[in-house]
Structures are given as C-alpha cells and as structure tokens.
C-alpha positions as CSV (number, residue, x, y, z in Angstrom):
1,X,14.6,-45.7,89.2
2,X,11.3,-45.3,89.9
3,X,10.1,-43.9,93.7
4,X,8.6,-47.1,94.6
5,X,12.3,-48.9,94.5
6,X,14.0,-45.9,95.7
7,X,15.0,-46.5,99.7
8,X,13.6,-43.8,101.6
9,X,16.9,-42.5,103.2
10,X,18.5,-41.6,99.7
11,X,15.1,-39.8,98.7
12,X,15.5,-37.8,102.0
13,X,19.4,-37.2,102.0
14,X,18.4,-36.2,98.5
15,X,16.1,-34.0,99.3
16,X,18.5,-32.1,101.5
17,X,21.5,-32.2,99.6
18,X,19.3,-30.1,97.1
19,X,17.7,-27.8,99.9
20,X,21.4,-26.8,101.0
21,X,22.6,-26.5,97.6
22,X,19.9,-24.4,96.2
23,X,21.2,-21.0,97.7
24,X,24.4,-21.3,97.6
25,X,23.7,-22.0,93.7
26,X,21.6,-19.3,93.8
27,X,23.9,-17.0,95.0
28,X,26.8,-17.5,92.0
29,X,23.7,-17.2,89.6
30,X,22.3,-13.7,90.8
31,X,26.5,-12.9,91.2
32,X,27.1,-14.2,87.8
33,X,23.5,-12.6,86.1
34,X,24.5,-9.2,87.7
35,X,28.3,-9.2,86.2
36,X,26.9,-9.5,83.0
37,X,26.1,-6.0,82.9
38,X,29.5,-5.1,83.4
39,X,29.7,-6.8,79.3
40,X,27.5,-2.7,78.8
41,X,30.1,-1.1,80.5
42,X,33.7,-2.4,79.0
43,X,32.1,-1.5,76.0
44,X,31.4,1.8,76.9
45,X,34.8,2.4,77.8
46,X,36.4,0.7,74.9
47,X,34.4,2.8,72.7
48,X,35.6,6.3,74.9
49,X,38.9,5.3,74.6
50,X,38.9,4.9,70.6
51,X,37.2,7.8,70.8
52,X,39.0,10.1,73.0
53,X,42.3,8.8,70.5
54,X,40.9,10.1,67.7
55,X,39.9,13.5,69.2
56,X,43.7,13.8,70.6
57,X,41.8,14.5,74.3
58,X,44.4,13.1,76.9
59,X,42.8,14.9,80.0
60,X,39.1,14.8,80.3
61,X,38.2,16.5,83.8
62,X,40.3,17.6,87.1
63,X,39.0,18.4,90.2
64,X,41.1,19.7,93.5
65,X,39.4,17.1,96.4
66,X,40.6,13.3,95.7
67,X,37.9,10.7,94.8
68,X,38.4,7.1,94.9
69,X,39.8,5.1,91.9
70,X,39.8,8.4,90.0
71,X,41.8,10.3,92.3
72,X,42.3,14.2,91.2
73,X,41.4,14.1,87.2
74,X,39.9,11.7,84.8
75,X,41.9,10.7,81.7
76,X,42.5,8.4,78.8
77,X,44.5,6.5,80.4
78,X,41.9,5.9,83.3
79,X,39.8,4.9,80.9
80,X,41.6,2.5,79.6
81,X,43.0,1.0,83.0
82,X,39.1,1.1,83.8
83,X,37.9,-1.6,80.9
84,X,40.9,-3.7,82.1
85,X,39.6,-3.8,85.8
86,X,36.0,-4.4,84.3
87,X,36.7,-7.2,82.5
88,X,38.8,-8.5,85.5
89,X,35.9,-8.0,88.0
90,X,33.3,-9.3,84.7
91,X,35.6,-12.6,84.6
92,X,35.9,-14.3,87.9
93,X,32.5,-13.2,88.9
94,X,31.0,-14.8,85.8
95,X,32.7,-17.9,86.6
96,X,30.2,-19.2,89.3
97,X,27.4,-19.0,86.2
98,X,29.6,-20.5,83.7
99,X,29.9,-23.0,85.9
100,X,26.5,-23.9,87.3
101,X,25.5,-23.7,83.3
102,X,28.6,-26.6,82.3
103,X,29.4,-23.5,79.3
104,X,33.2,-23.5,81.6
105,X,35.8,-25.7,79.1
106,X,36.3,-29.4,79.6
107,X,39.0,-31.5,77.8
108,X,38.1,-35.0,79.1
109,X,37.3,-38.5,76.7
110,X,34.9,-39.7,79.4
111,X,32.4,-37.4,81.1
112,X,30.6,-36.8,78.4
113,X,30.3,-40.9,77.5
114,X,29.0,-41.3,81.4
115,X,25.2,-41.9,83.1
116,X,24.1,-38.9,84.6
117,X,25.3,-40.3,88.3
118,X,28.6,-40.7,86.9
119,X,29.2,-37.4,85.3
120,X,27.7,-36.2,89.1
121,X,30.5,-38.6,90.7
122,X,33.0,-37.5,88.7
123,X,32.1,-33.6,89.4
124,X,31.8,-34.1,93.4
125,X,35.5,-35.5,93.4
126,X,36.6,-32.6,91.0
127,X,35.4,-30.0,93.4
128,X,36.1,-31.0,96.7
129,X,39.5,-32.6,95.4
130,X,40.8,-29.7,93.0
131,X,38.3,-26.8,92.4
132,X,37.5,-26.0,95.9
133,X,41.0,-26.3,97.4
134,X,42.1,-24.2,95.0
135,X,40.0,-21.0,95.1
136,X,40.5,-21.3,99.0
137,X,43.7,-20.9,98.8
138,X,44.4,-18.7,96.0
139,X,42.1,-16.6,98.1
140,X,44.2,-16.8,101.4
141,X,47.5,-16.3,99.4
142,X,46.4,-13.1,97.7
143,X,45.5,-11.1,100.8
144,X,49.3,-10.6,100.9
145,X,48.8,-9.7,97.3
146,X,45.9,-7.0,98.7
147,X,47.4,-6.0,101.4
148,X,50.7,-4.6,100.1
149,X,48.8,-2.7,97.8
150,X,46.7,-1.2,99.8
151,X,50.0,-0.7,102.4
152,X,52.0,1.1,99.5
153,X,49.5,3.1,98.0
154,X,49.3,1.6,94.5
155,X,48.3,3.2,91.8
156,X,49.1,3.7,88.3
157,X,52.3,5.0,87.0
158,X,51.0,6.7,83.9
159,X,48.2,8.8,85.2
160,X,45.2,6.4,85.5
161,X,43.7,4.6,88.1
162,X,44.4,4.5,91.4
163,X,43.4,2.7,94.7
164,X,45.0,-0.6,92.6
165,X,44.1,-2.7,96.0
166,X,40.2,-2.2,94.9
167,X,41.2,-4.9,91.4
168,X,43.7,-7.0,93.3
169,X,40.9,-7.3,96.1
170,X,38.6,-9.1,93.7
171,X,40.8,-11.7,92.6
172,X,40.4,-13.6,96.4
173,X,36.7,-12.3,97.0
174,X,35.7,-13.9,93.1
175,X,37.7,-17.1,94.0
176,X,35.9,-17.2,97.4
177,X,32.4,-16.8,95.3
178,X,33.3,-19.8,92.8
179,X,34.2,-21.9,96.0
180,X,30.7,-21.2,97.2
181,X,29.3,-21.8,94.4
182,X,31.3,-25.2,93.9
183,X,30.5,-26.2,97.0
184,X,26.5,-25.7,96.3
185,X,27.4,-27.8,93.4
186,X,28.6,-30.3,95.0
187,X,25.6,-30.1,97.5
188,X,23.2,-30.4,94.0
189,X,25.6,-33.3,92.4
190,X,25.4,-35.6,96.0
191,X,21.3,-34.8,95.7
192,X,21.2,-36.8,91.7
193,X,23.8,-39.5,92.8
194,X,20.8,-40.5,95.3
195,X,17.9,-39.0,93.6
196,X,18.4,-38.8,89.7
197,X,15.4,-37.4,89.3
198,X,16.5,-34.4,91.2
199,X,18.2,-33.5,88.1
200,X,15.0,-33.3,86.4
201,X,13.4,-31.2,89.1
202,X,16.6,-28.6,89.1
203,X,16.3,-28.0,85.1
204,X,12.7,-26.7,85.7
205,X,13.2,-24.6,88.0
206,X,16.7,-23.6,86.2
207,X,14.2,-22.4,83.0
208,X,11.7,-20.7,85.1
209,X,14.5,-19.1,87.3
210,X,16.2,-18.0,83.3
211,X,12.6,-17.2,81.9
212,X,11.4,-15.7,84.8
C-alpha cells in the first residue's frame, strides 16, 4: 500500500497508535535489558554455593543489628534461596523483552502462515482478550499473597532468607510490567493494521535502539 492510496485518517491514527506505544514498549525493553544482568548474578551465586559445599562452610558471616533479606548472618542456605529469588525476579521481568522480541513460545498452525496485518490482528485480540486480563488480575489476586507475608513475618525456615514478602512482591509488580508492555503492543500492532509500513519504521529503530 503505497502513501498515495493510503486515506489520511489511518496514516494519522497510525501515526499515534505508534507515538503512544513507543514508551510503553520502551519501558519493558529498558526493564527487560536491565534483568539481564541478573543472568551475572545467579551465576555468581550458583557458583558460591558449589563452592561453599565443597569447603563444608555452612555459616559465612554474622552480625548483631538485622539487615534486610539477610537478617542477622549470611549462609549457604541464603545463598541458595538467593539464586532462586534471582531467577524469579530475572524471569517475569524478562518477559516484557521476550515479548516485544516474538522469542516468547507460540504453538499455533496459523500465525505464522498470516500477512503481516493479520498476524497484528490476531496479537491485538490476544492481548486485550487473554494476555492483559490476565496479568491484571494475577496482580490484584496476589496482593493477598503479599500482604500475608509481609503480615506474618515470612522468612525461611532453614536459615536463609528472610523478608519473603520482597520475592512474593514481584510476582504482581512483573505481571503489572508485562501488562504495560502488552498494552504498548497492542498500541504498536493497531499502528501496522492501518499503516503497514509502520512495521518497517519500528525494526529500524528496534536495530539502532539494540546497536546503539
């Protein structure tokens, strides 16, 4: 479709379909690039924990004052609770880039076999029907889940973390994040059902936002 048969009001609406779904995109990409660095981390604590086994060490340091997470001493067990929480907090953060980047799973016989304003079609309906719902209400269900942790006191029973509302409080605010990114999504799919050639424009920017 060229821009000479293209009616004016979908080259406008397109225009800000992809102006409001830019940030919010934005946002689950600099979220999702930022998590990725937690990858370092679980690692880090993988690699203390074989470690520390090997050495016998159960207890690496104790202090008298309380600190948060870590309360009063640091030890294998914290460790290991700790690459848990990581990849936890690494996995639904990461979500929004997996799914800006299509690298999420699909089991389907169709999208792929679509034009590029139907695969967009089929992706508006999918978030505002089933993705979005969803993570918005997840989120609103686990503040109960929060709350009674942080109500109780939770902690672990075997001498590692503590603070256990701090994990359980990411599981609403990372389902809240992949909403907002969904929705920008669904902002940037609405922009190539009335502009394809939006779609171009968003893969240039997408390399010299990943080369950049």
């Amino acid at each position: 479709m060229t821009r000479a048969t293209l009616a004016p009001w979908r080259e406008r609406g397109a225009a800000v379909c992809a102006a409001l779904g830019r940030p919010l995109v934005g946002l689950g990409l600099v979220v999702g690039r930022l998590s990725s660095w937690l990858v370092m981390l679980v690692m880090l604590a993988v690699l203390t924990t074989v470690l520390l086994n090997a050495l016998g060490v159960n207890e690496i340091g104790h202090w008298d004052t309380k600190i948060l997470l870590f309360g009063d001493a640091l030890t294998i067990n914290s460790i290991t609770e700790l690459q848990w929480h990581l990849f936890g907090i690494l996995t639904l953060f990461g979500g929004t880039y997996a799914l800006h980047h299509d690298t999420h799973v699909r089991v389907d016989l169709v999208y792929q076999r679509l034009s590029l304003q139907g695969r967009a079609i089929i992706d508006v309906i999918g978030h505002l029907l089933m993705l979005i719902p969803f993570c918005l209400l997840i989120a609103w269900l686990s503040k109960h889940f929060v709350t009674m942790s942080y109500i109780s006191n939770e902690q672990s029973n075997y001498g590692g973390l503590t603070d256990r509302y701090l994990i359980k409080a990411m599981l609403p605010i990372g389902l809240v994040f992949l909403a907002v990114g969904a929705l920008g999504q669904v902002f940037a799919k609405l922009a190539v059902i009335l502009d394809p050639r939006s779609a171009a424009s968003d893969s240039i920017a997408d390399e010299g936002a990943t080369h950049g």
